[in-house]
C-alpha positions as CSV (number, residue, x, y, z in Angstrom):
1,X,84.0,83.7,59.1
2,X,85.3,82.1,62.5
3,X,88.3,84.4,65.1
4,X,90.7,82.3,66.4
5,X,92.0,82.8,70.0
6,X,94.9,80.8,70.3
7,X,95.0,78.5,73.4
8,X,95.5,80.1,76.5
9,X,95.3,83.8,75.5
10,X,92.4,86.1,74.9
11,X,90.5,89.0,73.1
12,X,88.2,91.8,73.5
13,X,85.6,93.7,71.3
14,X,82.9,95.6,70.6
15,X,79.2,93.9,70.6
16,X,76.5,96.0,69.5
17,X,72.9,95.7,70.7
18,X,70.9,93.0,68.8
19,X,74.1,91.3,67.7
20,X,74.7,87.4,68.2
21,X,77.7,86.3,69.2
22,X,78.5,82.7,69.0
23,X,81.1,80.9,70.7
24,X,82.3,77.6,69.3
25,X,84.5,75.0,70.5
26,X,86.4,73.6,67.8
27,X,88.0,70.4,69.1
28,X,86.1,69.7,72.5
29,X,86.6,69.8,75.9
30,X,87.8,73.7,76.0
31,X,86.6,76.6,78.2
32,X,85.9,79.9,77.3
33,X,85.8,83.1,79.8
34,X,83.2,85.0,78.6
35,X,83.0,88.7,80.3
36,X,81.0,91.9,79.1
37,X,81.2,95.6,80.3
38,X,77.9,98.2,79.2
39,X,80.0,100.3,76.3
40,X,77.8,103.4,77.8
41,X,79.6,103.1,81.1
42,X,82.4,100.1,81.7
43,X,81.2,100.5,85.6
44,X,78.4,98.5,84.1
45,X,79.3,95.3,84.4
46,X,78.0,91.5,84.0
47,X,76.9,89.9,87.3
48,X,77.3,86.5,88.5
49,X,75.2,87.2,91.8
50,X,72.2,89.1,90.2
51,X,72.1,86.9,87.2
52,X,72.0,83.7,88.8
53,X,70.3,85.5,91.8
54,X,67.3,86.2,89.3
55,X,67.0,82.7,87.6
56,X,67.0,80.9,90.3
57,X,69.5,78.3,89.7
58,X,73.0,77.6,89.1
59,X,73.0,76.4,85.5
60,X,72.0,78.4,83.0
61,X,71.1,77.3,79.4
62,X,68.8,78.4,76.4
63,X,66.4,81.1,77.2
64,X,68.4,82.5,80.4
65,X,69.2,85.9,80.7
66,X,72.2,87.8,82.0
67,X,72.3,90.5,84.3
68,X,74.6,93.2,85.0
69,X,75.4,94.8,88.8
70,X,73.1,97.5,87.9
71,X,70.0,94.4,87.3
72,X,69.7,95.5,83.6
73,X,69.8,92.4,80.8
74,X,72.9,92.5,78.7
75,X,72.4,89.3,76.7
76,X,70.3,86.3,76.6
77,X,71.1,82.8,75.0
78,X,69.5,82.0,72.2
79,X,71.4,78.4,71.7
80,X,73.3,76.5,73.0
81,X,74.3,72.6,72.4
82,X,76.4,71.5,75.6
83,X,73.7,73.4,78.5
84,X,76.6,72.8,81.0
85,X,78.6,76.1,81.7
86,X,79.9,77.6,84.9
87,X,79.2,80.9,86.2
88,X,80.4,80.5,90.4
89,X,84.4,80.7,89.5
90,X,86.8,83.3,88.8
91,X,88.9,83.4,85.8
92,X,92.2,81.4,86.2
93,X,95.3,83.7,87.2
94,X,98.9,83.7,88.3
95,X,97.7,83.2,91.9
96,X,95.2,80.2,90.8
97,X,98.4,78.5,89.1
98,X,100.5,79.3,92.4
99,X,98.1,78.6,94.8
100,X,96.2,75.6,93.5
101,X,99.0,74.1,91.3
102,X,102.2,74.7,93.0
103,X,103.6,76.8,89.6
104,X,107.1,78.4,90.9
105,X,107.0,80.6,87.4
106,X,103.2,80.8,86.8
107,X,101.0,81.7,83.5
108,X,99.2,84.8,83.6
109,X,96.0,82.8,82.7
110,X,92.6,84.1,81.7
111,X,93.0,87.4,84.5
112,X,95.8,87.9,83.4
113,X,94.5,88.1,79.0
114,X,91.3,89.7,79.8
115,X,92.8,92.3,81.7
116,X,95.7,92.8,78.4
117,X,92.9,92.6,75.9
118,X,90.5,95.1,78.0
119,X,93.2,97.6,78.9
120,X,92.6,99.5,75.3
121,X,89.3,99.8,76.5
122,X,90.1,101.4,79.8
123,X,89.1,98.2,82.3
124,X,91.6,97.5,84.5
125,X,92.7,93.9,86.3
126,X,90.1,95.2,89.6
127,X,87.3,96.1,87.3
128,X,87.3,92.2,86.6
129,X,84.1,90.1,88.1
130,X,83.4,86.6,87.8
131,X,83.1,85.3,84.4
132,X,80.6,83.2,82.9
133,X,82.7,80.2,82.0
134,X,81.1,78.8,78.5
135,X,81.4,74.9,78.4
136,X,82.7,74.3,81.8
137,X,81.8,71.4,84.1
138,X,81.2,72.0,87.5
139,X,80.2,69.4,89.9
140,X,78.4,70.8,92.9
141,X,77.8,68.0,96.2
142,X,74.8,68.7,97.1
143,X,75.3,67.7,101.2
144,X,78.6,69.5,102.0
145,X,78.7,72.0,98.6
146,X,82.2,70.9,97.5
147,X,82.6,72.1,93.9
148,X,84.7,69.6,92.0
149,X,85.9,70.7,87.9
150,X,85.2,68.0,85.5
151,X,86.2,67.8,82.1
152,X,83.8,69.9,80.1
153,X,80.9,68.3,78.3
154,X,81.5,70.0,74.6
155,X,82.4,68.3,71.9
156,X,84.0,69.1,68.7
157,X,81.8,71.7,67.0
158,X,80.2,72.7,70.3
159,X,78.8,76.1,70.5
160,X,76.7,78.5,72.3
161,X,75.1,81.9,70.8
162,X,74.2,85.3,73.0
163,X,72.6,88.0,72.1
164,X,73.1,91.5,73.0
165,X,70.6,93.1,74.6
166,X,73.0,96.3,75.0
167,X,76.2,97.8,73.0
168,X,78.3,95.7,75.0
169,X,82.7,95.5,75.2
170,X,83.1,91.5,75.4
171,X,86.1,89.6,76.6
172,X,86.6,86.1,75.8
173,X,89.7,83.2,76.4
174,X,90.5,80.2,75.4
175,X,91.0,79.1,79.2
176,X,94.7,78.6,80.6
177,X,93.9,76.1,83.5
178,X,94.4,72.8,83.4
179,X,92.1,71.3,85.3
180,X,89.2,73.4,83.7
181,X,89.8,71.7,79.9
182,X,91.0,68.3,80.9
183,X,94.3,68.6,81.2
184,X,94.5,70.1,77.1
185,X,94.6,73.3,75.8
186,X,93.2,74.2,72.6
187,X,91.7,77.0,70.8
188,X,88.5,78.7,70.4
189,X,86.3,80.5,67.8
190,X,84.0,82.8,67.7
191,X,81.8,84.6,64.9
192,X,79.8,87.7,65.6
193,X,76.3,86.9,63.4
């Protein structure tokens, strides 16, 4: 059976090893924050630099594996029908509505509920790396490297699966910013398999 999280909040749970995790998008066009500390030792955590550092490019897809800051694997996916995610951004905050919006009385975005639904977990807000943003569309120019958010590519039904490859604590939102999810915020599901 599906979890709901609610649009714009967030959860955290355990993963074990050898556990799939799929993410689904149940209307379209909604990112999720994906995040994962090593249950052995939460100073374990997933790295955007040595993952993306190791495959070689910036959009990773079916078959790609994910690296923590120690270079040990901590999932893999297994499928995946959009094969358009983000993993260069950091999760959406009070400063990213302030600074980039102009919010006077901002949302705590996904920072903000990952760092509520890791705190029984003992991770606090500065423990928090880049995410891997599941179904978001980021445009990179190739000549001067401007990054420019697009509405994501997912679709109703959309979903990606991962694959523990250690016991893993996972974080995931239903993203907050507007830009990121077209201007729309919905829910999203998961199921652990």
């Amino acid at each position: 059976m599906n979890q709901r999280i609610a649009p714009r909040t967030g959860t955290a749970f355990l993963l074990p090893k050898g556990a799939e995790l799929k993410i689904i998008d149940p209307q379209g066009e909604q990112v999720c924050d994906l995040l994962c500390f090593s249950q052995a030792d939460t100073r374990e955590v997933l790295s955007s630099g040595r993952t993306l550092d190791y495959s070689s490019r910036l959009f990773l897809t079916k078959g790609d594996v994910f690296y923590s800051n120690r270079s040990t694997v901590m999932f893999d996916i297994i499928e995946d029908t959009v094969k358009r995610h983000d993993f260069l951004l950091t999760p959406c905050s009070a400063d990213t509505f302030r600074i980039i919006y102009g919010h006077e009385h901002p949302h705590r975005g996904c920072f903000g509920n990952l760092e509520a639904a890791l705190k029984e977990f003992g991770i606090k807000g500065d423990d928090i790396p880049i995410t891997f943003n599941v179904f978001m569309n980021v445009a990179i120019n190739g000549e001067t490297g401007e990054l420019k958010v697009l509405p994501p590519k997912s679709k109703a039904g959309d979903y990606i699966i991962i694959k523990a490859h250690m016991d893993l604590i996972v974080g995931l939102t239903a993203c907050s910013a507007e830009q990121s999810n077209n201007r729309s915020f919905k829910p999203i599901e998961y199921q652990i398999l």
